[in-house]
C-alpha positions in Angstrom: 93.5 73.2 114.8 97.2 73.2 114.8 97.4 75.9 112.0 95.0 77.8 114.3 97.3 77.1 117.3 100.5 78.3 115.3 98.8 81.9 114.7 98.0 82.1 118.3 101.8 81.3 119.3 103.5 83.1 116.6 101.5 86.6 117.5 101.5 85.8 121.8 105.3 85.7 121.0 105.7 88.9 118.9 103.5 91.0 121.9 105.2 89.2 124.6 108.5 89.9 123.2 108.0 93.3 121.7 109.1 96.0 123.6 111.2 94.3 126.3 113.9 96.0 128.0 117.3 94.8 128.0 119.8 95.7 130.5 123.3 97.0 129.0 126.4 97.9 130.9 126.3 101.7 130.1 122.8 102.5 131.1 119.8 99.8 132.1 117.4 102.2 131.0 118.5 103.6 127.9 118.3 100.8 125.2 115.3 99.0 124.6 115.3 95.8 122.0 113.2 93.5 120.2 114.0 90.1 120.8 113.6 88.5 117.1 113.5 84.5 116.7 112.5 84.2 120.3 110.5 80.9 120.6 111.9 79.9 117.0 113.2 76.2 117.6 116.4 75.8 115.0 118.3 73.7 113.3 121.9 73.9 113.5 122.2 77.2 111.6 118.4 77.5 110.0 115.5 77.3 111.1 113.5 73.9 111.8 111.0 73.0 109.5 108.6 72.8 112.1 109.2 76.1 113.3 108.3 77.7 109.2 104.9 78.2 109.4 105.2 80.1 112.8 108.0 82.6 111.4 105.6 82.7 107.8 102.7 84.0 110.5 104.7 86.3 112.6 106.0 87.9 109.3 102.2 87.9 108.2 101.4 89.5 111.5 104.6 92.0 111.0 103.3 92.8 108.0 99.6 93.2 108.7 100.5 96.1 111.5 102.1 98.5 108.9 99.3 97.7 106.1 96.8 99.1 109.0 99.3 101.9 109.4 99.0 102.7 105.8 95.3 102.6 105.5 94.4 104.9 107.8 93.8 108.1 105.9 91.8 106.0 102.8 89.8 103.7 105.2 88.4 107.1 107.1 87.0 108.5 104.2 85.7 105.2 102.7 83.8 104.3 105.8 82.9 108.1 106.1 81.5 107.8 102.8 79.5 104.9 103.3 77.7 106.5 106.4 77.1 109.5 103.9 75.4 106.9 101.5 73.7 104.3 103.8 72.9 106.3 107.2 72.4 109.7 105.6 70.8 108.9 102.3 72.8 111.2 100.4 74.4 110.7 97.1 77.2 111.7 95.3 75.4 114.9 94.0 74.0 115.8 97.7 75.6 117.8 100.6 75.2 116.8 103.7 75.2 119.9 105.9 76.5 119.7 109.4 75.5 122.0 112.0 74.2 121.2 115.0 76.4 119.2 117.9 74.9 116.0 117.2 75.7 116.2 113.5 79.1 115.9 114.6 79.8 114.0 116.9 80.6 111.4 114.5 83.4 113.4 112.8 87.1 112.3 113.8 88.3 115.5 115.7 85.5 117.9 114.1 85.4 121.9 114.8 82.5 122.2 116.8 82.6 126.2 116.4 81.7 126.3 113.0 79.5 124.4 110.7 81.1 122.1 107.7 79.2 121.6 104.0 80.4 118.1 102.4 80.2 115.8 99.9 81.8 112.2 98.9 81.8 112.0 94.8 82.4 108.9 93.4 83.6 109.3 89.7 83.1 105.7 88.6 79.2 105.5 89.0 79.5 109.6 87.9 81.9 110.2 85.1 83.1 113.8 84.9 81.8 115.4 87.7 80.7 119.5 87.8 80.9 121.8 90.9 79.3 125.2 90.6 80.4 127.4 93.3 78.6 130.6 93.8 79.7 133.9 94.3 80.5 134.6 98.2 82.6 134.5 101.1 83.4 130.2 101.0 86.9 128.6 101.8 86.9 124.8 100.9 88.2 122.2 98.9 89.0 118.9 97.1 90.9 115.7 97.9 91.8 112.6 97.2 91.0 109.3 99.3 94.4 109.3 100.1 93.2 112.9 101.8 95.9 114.8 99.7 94.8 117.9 98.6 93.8 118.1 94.9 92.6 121.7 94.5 91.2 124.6 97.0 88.4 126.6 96.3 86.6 129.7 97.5 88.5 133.0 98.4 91.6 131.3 97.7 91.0 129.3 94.9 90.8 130.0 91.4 87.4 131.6 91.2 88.7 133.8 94.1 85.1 133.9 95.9 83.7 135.4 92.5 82.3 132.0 92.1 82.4 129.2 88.7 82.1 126.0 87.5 84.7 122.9 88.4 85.2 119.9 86.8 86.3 117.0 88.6 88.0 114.2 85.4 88.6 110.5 86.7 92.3 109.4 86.4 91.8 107.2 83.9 90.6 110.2 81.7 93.5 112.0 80.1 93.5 115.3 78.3 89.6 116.0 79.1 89.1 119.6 78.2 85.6 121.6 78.4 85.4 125.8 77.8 84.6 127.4 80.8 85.5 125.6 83.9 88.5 124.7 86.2 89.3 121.4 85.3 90.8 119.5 88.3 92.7 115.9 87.5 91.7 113.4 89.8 94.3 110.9 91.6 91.4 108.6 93.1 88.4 107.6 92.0 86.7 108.7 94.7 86.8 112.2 96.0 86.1 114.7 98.9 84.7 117.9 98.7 83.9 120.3 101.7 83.7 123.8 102.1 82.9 125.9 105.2 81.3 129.7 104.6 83.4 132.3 106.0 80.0 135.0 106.9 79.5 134.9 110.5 75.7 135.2 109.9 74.1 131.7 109.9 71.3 133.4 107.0 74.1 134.0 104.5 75.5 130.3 105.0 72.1 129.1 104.6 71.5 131.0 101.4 75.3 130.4 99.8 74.7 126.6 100.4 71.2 126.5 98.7 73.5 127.3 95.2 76.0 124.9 95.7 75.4 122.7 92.9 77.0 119.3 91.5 76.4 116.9 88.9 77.3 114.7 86.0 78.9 116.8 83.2 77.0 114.5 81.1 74.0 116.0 82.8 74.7 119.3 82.5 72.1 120.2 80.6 69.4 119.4 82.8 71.0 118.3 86.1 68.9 116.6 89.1 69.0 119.3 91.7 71.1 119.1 94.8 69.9 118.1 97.9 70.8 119.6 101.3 71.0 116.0 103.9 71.4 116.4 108.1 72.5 113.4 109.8 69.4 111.8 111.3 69.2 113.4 114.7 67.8 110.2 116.0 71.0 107.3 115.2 74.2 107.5 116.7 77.2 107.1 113.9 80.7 107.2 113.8 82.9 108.1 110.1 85.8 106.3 112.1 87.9 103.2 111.1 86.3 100.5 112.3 87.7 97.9 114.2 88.5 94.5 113.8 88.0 92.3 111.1 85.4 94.7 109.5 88.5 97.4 109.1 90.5 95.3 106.3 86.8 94.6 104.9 86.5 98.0 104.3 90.1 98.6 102.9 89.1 95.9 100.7 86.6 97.7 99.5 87.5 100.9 98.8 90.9 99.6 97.2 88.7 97.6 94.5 87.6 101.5 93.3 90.8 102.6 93.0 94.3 102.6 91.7 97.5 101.3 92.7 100.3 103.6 93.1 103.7 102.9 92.5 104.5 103.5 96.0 101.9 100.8 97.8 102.7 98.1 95.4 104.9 96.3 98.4 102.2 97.3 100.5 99.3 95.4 97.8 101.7 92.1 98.0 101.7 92.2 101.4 97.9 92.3 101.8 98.0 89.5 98.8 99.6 87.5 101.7 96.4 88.1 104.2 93.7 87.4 101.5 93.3 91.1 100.2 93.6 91.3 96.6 92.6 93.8 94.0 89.9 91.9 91.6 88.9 88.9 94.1 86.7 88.6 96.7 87.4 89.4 100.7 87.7 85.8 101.2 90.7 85.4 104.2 90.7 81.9 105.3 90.8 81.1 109.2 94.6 82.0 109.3 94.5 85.0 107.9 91.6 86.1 109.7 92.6 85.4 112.7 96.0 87.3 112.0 94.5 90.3 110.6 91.7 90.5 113.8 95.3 90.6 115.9 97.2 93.1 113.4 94.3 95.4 113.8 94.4 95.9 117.4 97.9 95.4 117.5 98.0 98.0 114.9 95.6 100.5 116.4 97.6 100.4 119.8 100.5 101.2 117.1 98.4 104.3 116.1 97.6 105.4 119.6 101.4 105.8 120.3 102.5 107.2 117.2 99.6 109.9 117.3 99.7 110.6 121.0 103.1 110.7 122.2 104.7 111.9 118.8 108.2 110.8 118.4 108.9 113.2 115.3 111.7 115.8 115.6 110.8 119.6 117.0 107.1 118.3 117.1 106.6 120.4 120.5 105.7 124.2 120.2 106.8 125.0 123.0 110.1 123.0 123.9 109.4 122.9 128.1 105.3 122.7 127.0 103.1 119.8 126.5 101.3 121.1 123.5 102.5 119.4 120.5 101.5 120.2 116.4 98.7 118.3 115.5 100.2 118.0 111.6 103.6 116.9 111.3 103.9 116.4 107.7 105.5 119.2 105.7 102.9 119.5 102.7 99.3 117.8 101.6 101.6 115.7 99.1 102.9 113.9 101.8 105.6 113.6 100.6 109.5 114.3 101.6 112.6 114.5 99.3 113.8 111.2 99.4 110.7 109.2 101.7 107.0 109.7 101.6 106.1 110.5 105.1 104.3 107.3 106.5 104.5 108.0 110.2 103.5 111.6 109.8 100.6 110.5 108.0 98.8 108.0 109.8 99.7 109.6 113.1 97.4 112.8 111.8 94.6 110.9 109.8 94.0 108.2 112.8 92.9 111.1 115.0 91.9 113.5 112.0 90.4 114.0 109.0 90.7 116.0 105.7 94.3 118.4 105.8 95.2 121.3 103.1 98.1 123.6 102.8 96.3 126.2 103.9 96.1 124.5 107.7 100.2 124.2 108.1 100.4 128.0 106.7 103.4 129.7 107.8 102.5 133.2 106.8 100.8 135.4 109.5 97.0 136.2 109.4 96.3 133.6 107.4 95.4 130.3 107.1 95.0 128.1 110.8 97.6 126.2 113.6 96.5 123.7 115.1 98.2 122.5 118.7 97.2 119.1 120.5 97.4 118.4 124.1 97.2 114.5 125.4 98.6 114.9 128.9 98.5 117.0 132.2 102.1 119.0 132.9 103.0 115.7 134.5 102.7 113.8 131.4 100.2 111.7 132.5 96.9 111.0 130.1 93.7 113.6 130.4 91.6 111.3 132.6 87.8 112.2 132.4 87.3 111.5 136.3 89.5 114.2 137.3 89.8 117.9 137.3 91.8 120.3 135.4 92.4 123.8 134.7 94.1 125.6 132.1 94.9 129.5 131.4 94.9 131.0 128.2 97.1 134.1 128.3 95.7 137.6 127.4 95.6 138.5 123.5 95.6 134.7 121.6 97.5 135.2 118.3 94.6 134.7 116.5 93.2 137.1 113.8 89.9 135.3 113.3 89.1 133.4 116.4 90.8 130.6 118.7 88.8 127.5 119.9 89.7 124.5 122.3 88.0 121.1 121.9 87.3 118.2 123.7 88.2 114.7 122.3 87.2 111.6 123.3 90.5 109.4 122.7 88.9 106.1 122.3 86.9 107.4 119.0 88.7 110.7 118.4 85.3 112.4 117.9 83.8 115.5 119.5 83.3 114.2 123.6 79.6 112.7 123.7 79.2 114.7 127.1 75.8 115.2 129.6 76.4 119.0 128.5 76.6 118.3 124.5 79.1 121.1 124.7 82.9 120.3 123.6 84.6 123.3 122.8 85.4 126.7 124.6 86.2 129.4 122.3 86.8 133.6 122.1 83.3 133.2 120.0 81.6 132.2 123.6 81.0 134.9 126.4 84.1 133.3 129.0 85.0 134.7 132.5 87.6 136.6 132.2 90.4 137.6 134.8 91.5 141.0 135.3 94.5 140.3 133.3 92.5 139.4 130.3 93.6 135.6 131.1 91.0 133.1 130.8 90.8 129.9 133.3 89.1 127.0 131.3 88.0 124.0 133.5 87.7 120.5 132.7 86.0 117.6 134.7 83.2 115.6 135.6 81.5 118.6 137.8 81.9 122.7 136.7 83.3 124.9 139.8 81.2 126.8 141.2 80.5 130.2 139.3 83.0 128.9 136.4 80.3 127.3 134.4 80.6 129.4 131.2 84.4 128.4 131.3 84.0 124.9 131.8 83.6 121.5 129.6 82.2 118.5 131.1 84.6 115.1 130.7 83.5 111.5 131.5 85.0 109.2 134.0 86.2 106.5 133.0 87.7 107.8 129.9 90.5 109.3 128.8 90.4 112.6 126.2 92.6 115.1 124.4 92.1 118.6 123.4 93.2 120.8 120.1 93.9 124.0 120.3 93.0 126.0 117.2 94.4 129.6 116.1 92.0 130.7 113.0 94.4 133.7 111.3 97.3 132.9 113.7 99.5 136.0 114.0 103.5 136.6 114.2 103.0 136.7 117.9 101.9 132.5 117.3 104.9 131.9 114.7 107.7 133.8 116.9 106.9 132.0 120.3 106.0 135.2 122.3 103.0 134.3 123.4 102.8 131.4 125.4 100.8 129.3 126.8 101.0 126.9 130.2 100.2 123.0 130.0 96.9 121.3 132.0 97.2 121.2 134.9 95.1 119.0 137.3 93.5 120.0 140.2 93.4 118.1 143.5 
């Protein structure tokens, strides 16, 4: 009981005390500090001894915080994966094929304009692991379950649409070679593959996806065929981080698969601290449990800030706008010159999922931009139990198509609305004005007339919207089109 009493007082000390505002001679309202050792009890110069084993939890607590930080991107795939496996029935040769609204509404931040093709392959239970790709319009691609980009392919990949055989090697396989394919190294153990088919007719995708094949190289002779999976239209799921205590069991998990980079090894002794060690069992005991249960609220309140009121440098479009880049870092590497970009990162993969060059492409026509909008032109939060409106300016710098979606901020998924409709697009027939402006609407009831332009939101929660630019144009990357912020309507 009095260990048990210690956690509670170490982490009510570190909230209570983080974030308060100190007044300062210059300006009251400028400076805001941390109060460290608060609470601590000393002795002459050091610490008392009683007061160790609160500072030994705060620093566990401390620590905790940032390992949810850092798990972020690896957990999303992992529990992803398992809902492929477990709720879907697929396997590491199958493609589960969403399409339909419901199919994914589970998806953190998914395009609901056009359908996605995917697969998790796990290379331990697989070995080498084969790809073929047929010949057509496809853009996709691989990653790791760090969700850095391992190889694209497709139109601009190596088989440049024309179609051919991939080989995904394990990394603890060195210097596989086989005639024939594109061999593609592996940095995890476990893998991502998706691919989106670029023919507007829904016939075509049907028949492009039907070839997609993958199995064990050391089947290829006579491979089990691929099957084509839906989610069940009849269970509600979510490929999310989970919350809570479950979160760190499934970082445990997935980080018993795979290896240990130089760069997390402080981040692996840490978690050693909490009970979370590579070879042993998930097996916190009541201290550490109780501290991690805190660390992962504590940390996804973290998350929450970092994603939706971005602190990052130039992260604004539009410098007097609201609309902020959705991806902040500068490559799928995720890495800097001298730092590997940690706030970047889990600021994009709590809210996202799955990121390639090709989405950050600065060269115009090609590629997409994304732009993310938490707050009304007031900088409050999108509040589902009131009324907005929002004009999109004539001519969208878009070559392909542009699309606006509706998030639910609580889950980051597609908004689970009356209407099943989250996303208003150029691919829809909208109302437009004279100008060739379009008003978009967003609230609990449509206007009158302004259906076709409108997206139903839910009161009592909050939500964001992405704005996408398929093909954006040098009108996007030079600023001269603009567009205005959300605006509510009383």
């Amino acid at each position: 009981m009095k260990s048990k009493c210690l956690i509670i007082l170490a982490v009510s000390s570190l909230i209570l005390n983080f974030g308060c505002k100190e007044s300062t001679t210059t300006n009251p309202d400028s400076e805001r500090v941390v109060k460290s050792g608060s609470g601590i009890k000393m002795d002459g110069e050091l610490p008392s001894k009683e007061s160790i084993p609160a500072l030994f939890d705060e620093m566990d607590f401390q620590q905790a915080t940032q390992c949810y930080l850092w798990g972020l991107p690896i957990v999303a795939f992992a529990e992803w994966q398992q809902q492929h496996y477990k709720t879907f029935g697929a396997t590491s040769n199958d493609l589960v094929l969403y399409n339909t609204y419901h199919d994914r509404l589970g998806i953190l931040t998914a395009n609901a304009t056009t359908p996605y093709i995917m697969s998790f392959i796990d290379l331990k239970a697989n070995g080498p692991t084969v790809i073929e790709m047929p010949a057509g319009r496809t853009a996709g691609g691989l990653s790791d379950f760090w969700q850095r980009e391992e190889a694209v392919i497709g139109e601009m990949g190596p088989d440049k649409g024309k179609g051919g055989k991939y080989i995904l090697v394990p990394p603890t396989m060195k210097d596989f070679k086989a005639d024939g394919y594109f061999i593609i190294p592996c940095t995890t153990v476990n893998n991502f593959f998706g691919f989106r088919t670029l023919d507007p007719d829904p016939k075509v995708t049907e028949e492009l996806v039907k070839k997609v094949k993958i199995y064990p190289y050391a089947q290829r002779a006579n491979p089990t065929p691929t099957k084509i999976v839906s989610p069940p239209a009849d269970k509600n799921w979510y490929g999310i981080q989970p919350s809570g205590i479950k979160y760190w069991e499934c970082l445990h998990a997935i980080l018993q698969d795979e290896p240990v980079e130089e760069r997390d090894r402080f981040f692996m002794a840490w978690l050693k601290n909490l009970g979370i060690e590579k070879g042993k069992p998930f097996a916190p005991d009541e201290r550490q449990k109780n501290i991690l249960i805190a660390a992962a609220k504590k940390g996804e309140q973290m998350a929450m800030a970092n994603s939706y009121e971005k602190r990052f440098k130039d992260v604004r479009h539009w410098a007097d706008k609201k609309w902020d880049y959705v991806i902040t870092m500068k490559n799928s590497a995720q890495r800097e010159e001298n730092f590997d970009e940690f706030f970047e990162r889990s600021a994009y993969f709590f809210e996202a999922v799955t990121f390639s060059n090709a989405m950050i492409s600065k060269t115009p026509n090609l590629g997409q931009a994304y732009l993310g909008n938490y707050t009304d032109s007031n900088g409050n939060w999108l509040d589902g139990g009131k009324n907005y409106t929002l004009n999109v300016p004539a001519n969208p710098p878009a070559v392909n198509f542009w699309s606006i979606t509706v998030y639910d901020s609580a889950t980051r998924c597609l908004i689970d609305n009356p209407q099943q409709n989250a996303d208003l697009s150029s691919r829809k027939d909208l109302i437009k004005n004279a100008d060739g402006s379009v008003d978009l609407y967003f609230g609990p009831k449509a206007p009158v007339g302004k259906e076709k332009n409108w997206v139903q939101t839910l009161p009592g929660k909050h939500w964001f919207t992405y704005m996408r630019f398929y093909g954006p144009t040098t009108a996007y990357f030079d600023k001269s089109w603009k567009m205005d912020d959300i605006k509510e309507v009383k």
